[in-house]
C-alpha positions in Angstrom: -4.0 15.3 -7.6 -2.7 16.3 -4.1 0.2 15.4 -2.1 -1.7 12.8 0.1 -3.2 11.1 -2.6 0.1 10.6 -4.5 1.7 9.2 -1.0 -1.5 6.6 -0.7 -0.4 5.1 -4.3 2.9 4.9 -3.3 2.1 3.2 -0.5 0.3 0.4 -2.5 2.5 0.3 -5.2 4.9 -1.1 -3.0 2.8 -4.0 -1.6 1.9 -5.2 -5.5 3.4 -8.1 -6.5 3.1 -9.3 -10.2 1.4 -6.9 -12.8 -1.6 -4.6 -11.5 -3.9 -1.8 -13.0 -4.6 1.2 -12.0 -8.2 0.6 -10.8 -6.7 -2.1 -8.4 -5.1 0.3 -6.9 -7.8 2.4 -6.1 -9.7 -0.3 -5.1 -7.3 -1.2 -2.4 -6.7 2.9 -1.3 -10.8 3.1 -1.3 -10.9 -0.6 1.2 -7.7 0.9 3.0 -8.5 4.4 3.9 -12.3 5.1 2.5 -13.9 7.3 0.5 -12.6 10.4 1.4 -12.3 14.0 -0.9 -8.6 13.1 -1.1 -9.4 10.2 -3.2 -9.0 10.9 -7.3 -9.9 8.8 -10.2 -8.3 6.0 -11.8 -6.8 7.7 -14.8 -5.0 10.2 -12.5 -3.5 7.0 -11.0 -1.9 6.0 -14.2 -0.8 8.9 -14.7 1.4 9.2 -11.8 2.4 5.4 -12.3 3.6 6.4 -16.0 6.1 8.9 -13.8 7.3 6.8 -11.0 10.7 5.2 -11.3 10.0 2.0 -9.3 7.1 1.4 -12.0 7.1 -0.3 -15.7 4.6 -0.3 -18.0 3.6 -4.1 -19.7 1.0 -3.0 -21.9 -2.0 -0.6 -22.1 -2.9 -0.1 -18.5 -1.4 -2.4 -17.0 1.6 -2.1 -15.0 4.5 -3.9 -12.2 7.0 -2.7 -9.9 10.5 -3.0 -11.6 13.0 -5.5 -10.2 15.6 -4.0 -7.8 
């Protein structure tokens, strides 16, 4: 995964509200910037969102932004 990709997901993770998966997110980084070579797959996106300390995990791919 490179840098780009990794600042696209943050990007989108901050405009989720509620719970979200990781193929919404690529979903809305495909309709937002295309499909370009900098684009990975979904499992790399949960991976990265299993790292991320603005992120929680509800249940088996599925995620939401913690509370501030």
């Amino acid at each position: 995964m490179n840098e780009i990709f990794r600042r696209w997901i943050k990007e989108v993770v901050e405009t989720m509200n509620g719970e979200f998966t990781s193929s919404q997110i690529l979903d809305k980084i495909i309709y937002k910037k295309g499909n370009t070579a900098s684009i990975g797959t979904a499992s790399a996106i949960g991976w990265l969102l299993n790292r991320l300390p603005n992120v929680e995990k509800v249940k088996n791919g599925v995620y939401r932004r913690k509370q501030e």
